[in-house]
Phi, psi and omega in degrees: 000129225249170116352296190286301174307278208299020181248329166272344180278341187260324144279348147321301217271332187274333205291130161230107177255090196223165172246175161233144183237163176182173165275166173303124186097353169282352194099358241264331153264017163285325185283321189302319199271336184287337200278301194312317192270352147317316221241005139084023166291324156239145174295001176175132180280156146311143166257160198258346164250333178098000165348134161051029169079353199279172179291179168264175191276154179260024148253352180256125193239335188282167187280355156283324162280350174283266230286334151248021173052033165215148186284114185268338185225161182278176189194144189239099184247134178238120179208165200261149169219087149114239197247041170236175201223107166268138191242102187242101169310055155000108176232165161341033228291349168290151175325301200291339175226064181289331191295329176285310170314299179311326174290313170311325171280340149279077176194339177241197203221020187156127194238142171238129192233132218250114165245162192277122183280344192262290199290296186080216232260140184224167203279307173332276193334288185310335165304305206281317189302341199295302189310306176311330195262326175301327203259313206063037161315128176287158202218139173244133191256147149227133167252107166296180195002047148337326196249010172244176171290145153199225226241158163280136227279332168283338146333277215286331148334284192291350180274348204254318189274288186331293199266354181245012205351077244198080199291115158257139200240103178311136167246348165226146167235180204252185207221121194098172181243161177286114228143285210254046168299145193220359171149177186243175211200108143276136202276345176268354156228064192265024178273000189211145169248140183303092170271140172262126172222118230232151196272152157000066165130341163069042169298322201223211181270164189255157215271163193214112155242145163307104178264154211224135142010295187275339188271272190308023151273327181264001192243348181250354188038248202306328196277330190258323144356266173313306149340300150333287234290301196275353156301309182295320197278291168342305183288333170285344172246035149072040169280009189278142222272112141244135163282029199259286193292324155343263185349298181313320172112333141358320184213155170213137151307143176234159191213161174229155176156179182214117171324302182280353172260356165074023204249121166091356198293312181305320183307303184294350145317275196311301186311325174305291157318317180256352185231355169284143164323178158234187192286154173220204196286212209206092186332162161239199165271125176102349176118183191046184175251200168218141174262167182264021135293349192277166166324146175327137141217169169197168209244113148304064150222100173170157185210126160234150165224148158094010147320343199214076197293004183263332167284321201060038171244174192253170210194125167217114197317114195243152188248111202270136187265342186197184184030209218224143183252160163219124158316134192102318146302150190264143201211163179251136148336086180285315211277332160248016189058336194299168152260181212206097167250169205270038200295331180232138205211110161252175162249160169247160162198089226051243196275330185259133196218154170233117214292124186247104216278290173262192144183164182248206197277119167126346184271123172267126201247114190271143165234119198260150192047066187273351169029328209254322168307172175204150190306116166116359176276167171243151190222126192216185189193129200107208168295143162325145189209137170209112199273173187264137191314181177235108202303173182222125168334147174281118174283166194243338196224151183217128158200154184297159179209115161217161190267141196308336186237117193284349196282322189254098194236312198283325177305286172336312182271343189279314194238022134299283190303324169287357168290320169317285177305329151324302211093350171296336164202201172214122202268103183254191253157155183177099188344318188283345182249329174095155161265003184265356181221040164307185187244147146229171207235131174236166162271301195274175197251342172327308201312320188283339180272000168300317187302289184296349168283309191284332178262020121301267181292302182306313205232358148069040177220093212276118194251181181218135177267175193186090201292095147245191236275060149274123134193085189191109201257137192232141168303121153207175201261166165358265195314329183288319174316285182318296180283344142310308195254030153245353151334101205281327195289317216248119176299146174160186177200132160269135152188165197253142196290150173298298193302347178243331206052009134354098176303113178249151181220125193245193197178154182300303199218186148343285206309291183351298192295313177299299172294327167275343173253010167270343166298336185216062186294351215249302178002108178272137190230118167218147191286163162248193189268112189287157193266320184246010182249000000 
């Protein structure tokens, strides 16, 4: 191993690359901004509605997500925490934009997975956990709110074992009912307990005193009791943290605690720190790895534009897989072979990026007006390296999109494709339609009010949709194309994705779908991968 490998491999070893996932409405970017203001990366955290004058969070950075208090796009915040280097990958938590989530989790090494202590496992959340068990992301639990009335904290254990089968091992429990927090209990220290005093507005960190054993028996009685009580029964029933099964995908640490009160948040630091993987190697396509000693490589995935509304430039997110990245070098494009040099190169942190000389495996690096990536490319320096594509969701909703104004037509097409090249939707197309009426395709119907906002404020080109009764899209080829749409019997339409050329053949429903292929059995149909099922 040369100098440049132990150099990259002993920073690798500091990297913690991880997302937080959740349904919508768990809290998952009240935690994301508590994770940031622990690790003294920002001076007051943000609310996701702006209460009461505090800010907004600095991962919802588009103005849609300010004006509806939900994350529509991923965000990347990198900060430093004890002698480690964090990477936390900020993702979508509504339904409509899973496909942006998925791409982000083949970019980490390990997920928190944030449940609602009064809703407990939501259907987003049993979605998100599947792509983690598909991957084999190790999964970290945090039960949020803690500080409302909700569920009973073993009740919510057994639902987490029961439906992810999925051994959960507390490592802090709470002292109180949810509601009634009166403190936390590290399962590793269970002679003192953790008091919270949580500031105005729940801004800054809530204040953390050590209570000793006997004093919190004579000041919580009943609370410190039980707690004693469901600690022991946890422990008799072999709950204890192996990080083997962890790894393994076998378990997950559970951490209690309340995000907008900044309460138990450090515990889940610290947890990160010392039990999330750091990176290691990486399949490619076609079989072997890449170890993260090896020559540079890296992953596209996400392409944003228009993050810095004072440039208007794009930006594509890489995610580093191996070696060492350096600005400025030139490195190759697996998908054209062609080379790639890396000349402007940041780190991010939301909305706000800084010029990045290196960075290492596990680190994400935006490389801005990258013009020539797309989500999903591999990018290496050395021996060849080709990571495995990234599949792309069966969309559900379709409308026609043309511009209000025929006049802004080059403003229109500029900024479809790049919407396209996003991943913000999927652009199909048809000789019979024109480029001037392409159709897109979603999986949520959110995507489309994403569209008409950015291509209105970005791109100054104010568009009118045209919904159709389509939903459900299936892959098929020339010949599969060609006889749908001469097809008299059966509703439907073929046309084709921009981003793939990919034939797509779409329909109202099933039953459709069905009637055409006893009408064209030689037909090729084939599903694609859902989003929603």
């Amino acid at each position: 191993m040369n100098a440049t490998s132990e150099w990259a491999a002993g920073e690798a070893a500091r990297r913690r690359t991880f997302a937080v996932i959740s349904h919508p409405d768990a809290g998952k970017s009240t935690l994301t901004e508590a994770l940031a203001l622990h690790a003294h990366a920002i001076t007051s955290a943000g609310a996701v509605h702006g209460k009461s004058g505090r800010r907004g969070v600095a991962s919802d950075w588009m103005e849609m997500e300010k004006a509806r208090g939900i994350s529509v796009t991923s965000a990347v915040l990198q900060f430093a925490y004890r002698d480690c280097v964090l990477n936390l990958l900020d993702t979508p938590g509504h339904a409509d934009f899973s496909e942006d989530t998925y791409r982000v989790l083949a970019a980490v090494d390990c997920a928190v997975m944030l449940i609602d202590a009064a809703k407990g496992l939501e259907e987003q959340t049993r979605k998100l956990f599947d792509v983690c068990r598909h991957r084999g992301i190790p999964v970290i639990t945090f039960i949020n709110k803690w500080d409302r009335p909700g569920r009973e904290a073993l009740e919510l254990l057994d639902e987490v074992e029961r439906e992810f089968r999925l051994k959960p091992t507390p490592v802090n429990w709470p002292v109180g009912t949810a509601g009634y927090l009166r403190g936390l209990v590290d399962v590793r220290e269970p002679e003192r307990m953790l008091r919270y005093t949580r500031t105005p507005g729940g801004a800054h960190e809530a204040a953390e005193e050590v209570v000793p054993a006997e004093r919190a028996a004579f000041e919580e009685g009943a609370d410190w009791e039980q707690a004693v009580e469901e600690l022991q029964l946890l422990e008799a029933d072999g709950a204890g943290f192996d990080r083997a099964s962890f790894l393994a995908g076998g378990s997950t640490p559970v951490f209690f605690g309340a995000a907008v009160s900044n309460i138990g948040v450090r515990l889940l630091l610290d947890a990160i720190v010392d039990l999330a993987p750091p990176p290691g190697a990486r399949e490619l396509e076609g079989g072997g790895s890449r170890p993260v000693d090896a020559p540079f490589s890296g992953l596209v995935f996400k392409v944003q534009a228009n993050m810095d509304p004072a440039h208007r430039d794009r930006i594509a997110f890489l995610r580093v897989c191996s070696g060492v990245f350096e600005r400025g070098a030139t490195v190759t494009r697996a998908a054209s072979g062609k080379p790639f040099a890396t000349k402007y190169a940041h780190s991010v942190f939301g909305q706000d990026r800084s010029m990045v000389d290196t960075a290492y495996p596990g680190d994400v690096v935006g490389l801005v007006n990258a013009a020539a990536l797309r989500v999903g490319d591999t990018l290496y320096g050395g021996p060849p390296a080709l990571f495995p594509p990234m599949p792309t969701f069966a969309p559900e909703h379709f409308a026609v999109v043309r511009p209000v104004d025929i006049s802004r037509s080059k403003q229109f097409r500029r900024g479809i494709a790049q919407l396209d090249e996003e991943g913000v939707v999927q652009v199909l197309v048809s000789d019979a339609r024109g480029d001037q009426a392409p159709v897109l395709a979603a999986v949520g119907p959110m995507q489309f009010d994403v569209v008409s906002a950015r291509m209105a404020g970005e791109f100054s080109a104010p568009v009118r949709l045209e919904v159709l009764p389509y939903h459900l899209a299936r892959a098929t080829d020339a010949a599969g194309a060609d006889a749908l749409n001469r097809s008299q019997l059966v509703k439907g339409e073929a046309l084709t994705r921009i981003r793939d050329k990919a034939q797509l053949a779409l329909f109202p429903d099933r039953w459709q779908a069905n009637s055409f292929q006893r009408q064209f059995p030689d037909a090729s149909l084939g599903t694609l991968l859902a989003a929603h099922e």
